[in-house]
Every structure is written in C-alpha cells, then in structure tokens.
C-alpha positions as CSV (number, residue, x, y, z in Angstrom):
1,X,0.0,0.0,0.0
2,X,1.1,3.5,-1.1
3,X,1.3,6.3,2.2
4,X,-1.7,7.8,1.0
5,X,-3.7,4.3,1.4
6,X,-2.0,4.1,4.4
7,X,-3.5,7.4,5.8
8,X,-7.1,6.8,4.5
9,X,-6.8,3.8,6.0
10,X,-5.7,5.2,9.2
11,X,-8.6,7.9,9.2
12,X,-11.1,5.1,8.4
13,X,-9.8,3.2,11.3
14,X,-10.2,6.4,13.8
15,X,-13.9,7.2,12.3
16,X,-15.1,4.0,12.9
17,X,-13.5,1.5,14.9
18,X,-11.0,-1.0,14.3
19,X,-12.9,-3.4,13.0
20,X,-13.5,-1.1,9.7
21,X,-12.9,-3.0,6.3
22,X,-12.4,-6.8,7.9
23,X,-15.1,-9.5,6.6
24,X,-18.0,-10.2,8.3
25,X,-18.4,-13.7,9.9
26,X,-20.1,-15.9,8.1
27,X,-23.3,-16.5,10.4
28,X,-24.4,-20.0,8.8
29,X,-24.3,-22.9,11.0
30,X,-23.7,-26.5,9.7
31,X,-25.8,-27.8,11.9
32,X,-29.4,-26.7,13.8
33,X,-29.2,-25.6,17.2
34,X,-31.9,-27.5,19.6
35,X,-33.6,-25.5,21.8
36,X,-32.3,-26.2,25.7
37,X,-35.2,-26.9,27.4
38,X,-35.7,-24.5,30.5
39,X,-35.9,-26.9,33.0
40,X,-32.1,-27.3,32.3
41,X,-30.8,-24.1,32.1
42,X,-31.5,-20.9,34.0
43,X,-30.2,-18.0,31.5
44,X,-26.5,-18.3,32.3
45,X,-26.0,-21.8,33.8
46,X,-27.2,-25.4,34.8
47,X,-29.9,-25.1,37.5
48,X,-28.7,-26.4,40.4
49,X,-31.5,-29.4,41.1
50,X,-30.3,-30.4,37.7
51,X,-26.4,-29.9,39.0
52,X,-27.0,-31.9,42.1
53,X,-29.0,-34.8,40.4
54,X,-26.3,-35.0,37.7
55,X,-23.6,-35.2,40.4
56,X,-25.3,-37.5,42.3
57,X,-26.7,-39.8,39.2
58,X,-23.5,-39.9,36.9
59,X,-20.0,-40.2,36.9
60,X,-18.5,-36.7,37.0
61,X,-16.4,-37.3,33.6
62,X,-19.4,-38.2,32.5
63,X,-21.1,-35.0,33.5
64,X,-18.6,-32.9,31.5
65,X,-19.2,-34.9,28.4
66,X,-22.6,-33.9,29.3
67,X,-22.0,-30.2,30.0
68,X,-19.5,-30.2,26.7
69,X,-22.8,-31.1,24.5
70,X,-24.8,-28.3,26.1
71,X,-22.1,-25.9,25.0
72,X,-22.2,-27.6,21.8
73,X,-25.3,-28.0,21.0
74,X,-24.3,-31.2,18.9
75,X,-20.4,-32.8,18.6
76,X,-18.5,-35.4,17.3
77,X,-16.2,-36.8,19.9
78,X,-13.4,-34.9,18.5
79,X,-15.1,-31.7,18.6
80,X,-15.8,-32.8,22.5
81,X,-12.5,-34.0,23.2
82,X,-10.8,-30.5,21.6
83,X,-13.9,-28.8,23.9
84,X,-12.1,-30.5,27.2
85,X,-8.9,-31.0,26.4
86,X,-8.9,-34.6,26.5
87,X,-7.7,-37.5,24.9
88,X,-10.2,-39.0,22.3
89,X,-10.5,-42.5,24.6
90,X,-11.2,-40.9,27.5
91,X,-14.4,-39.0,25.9
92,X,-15.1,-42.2,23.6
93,X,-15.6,-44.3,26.6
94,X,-17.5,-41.8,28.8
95,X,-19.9,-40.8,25.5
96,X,-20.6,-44.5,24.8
97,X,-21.6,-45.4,28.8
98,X,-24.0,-42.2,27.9
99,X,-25.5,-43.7,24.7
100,X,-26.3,-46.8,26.4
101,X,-28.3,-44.7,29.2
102,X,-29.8,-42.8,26.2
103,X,-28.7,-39.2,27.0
104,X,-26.5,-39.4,24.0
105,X,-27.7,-39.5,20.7
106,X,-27.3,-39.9,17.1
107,X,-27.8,-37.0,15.6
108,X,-28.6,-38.4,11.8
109,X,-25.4,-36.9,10.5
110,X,-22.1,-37.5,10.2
111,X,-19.0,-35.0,9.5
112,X,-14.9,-35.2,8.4
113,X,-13.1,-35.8,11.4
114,X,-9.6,-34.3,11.6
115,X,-7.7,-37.5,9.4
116,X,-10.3,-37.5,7.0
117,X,-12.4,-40.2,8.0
118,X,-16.1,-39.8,8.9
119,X,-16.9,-39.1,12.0
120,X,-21.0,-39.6,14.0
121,X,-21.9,-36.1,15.4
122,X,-23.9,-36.5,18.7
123,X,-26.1,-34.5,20.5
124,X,-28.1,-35.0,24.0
125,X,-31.6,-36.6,24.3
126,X,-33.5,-34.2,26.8
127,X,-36.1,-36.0,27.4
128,X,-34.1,-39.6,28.4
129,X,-31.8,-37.0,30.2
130,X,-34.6,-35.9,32.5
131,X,-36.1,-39.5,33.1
132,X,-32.0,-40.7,34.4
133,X,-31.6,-37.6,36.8
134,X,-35.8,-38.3,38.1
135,X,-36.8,-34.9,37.3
C-alpha cells in the first residue's frame, strides 16, 4: 500500500472503529441448534437441582461430556474431546456409557473428522436425560 492508502486507512480506522474493512463472519451454522429446554438451564448456567442430580446420578467425567454437548449443541467426539482437552478415549468411553443410558444420541449426521475419515456427530436426548436424573 502507497502512504496515501496508508492514511485513509488510518482515518477510516479512527472514524469507525478498528474493526472497519475486515469481513463479516459468516453466520451459517452447519448444523441446527436444539432448543435447551428451560428446566435445564437458568439464563447463564445449569440449574442447580439439575447440578445436584447429575452429580449424584452420573460419573463426574461423565457429567462434563454432558456439560461439553450443552455448550455444543451437537459434537463429534473430536469436537468434544478438543472442547475439554482430552484424549479421544477418555471421551469415547464416557460418551458411549451415555449412549447406552440414552442421553446421547445420534444425531442423523455425520461430518470429516480431523484425518479425514467420517466421523458420527452427537447430540443430548433431553427427554431420556430428565427421566435418568428423576426430574
């Protein structure tokens, strides 16, 4: 860039922020968010009935595998395992012990993992969720 585009740039910046002239996000999602149900979820966190039953019901890896998907919305076990820093065995195991309870889902798709091979995206089951914790 020439001074002079240098300078209008500069002014631009000062007039309106220094975000001016970067590209917008791309809002699209690749997947649809579920609604959280509000007997889960208070505004800004996990109600605390529905802390103390999870605490008390499930393993607590298994709650964080839990509280990953809510953050999620939907997740392969990569995306979960990058989520909680984890190694991909320790969520593998935790996520199937919650698909045999039912909490954890299929979610009829499936997406490129990071080597290239397909990987099942999950997502939670509300409804089974609420029967396991009695509430």
């Amino acid at each position: 860039m020439s001074w002079k585009e240098n300078q209008e740039k500069q002014e631009r910046i000062e007039r309106f922020g220094q975000t001016v002239d970067l590209p917008l996000f791309d809002q699209k999602s690749d997947h649809k968010h579920s609604v959280m149900p509000s007997w889960i979820f208070n505004g800004t966190d996990l109600k605390g009935e529905v802390y103390r039953a999870m605490e008390e019901k499930l393993q607590p890896n298994q709650n964080k595998v839990i509280e990953a998907l809510l953050s999620l919305q939907t997740g392969s076990d990569h995306d979960i395992k990058d989520y909680l820093g984890w190694e991909i065995n320790q969520v593998t195991g935790r996520r199937k012990a919650l698909q045999m309870l039912g909490i954890i889902e299929f979610a009829f798709k499936r997406k490129l993992g990071p080597y290239g091979s397909p990987n099942c995206v999950w997502k939670l089951n509300y409804q089974r969720l609420k029967e396991v914790l009695d509430l």
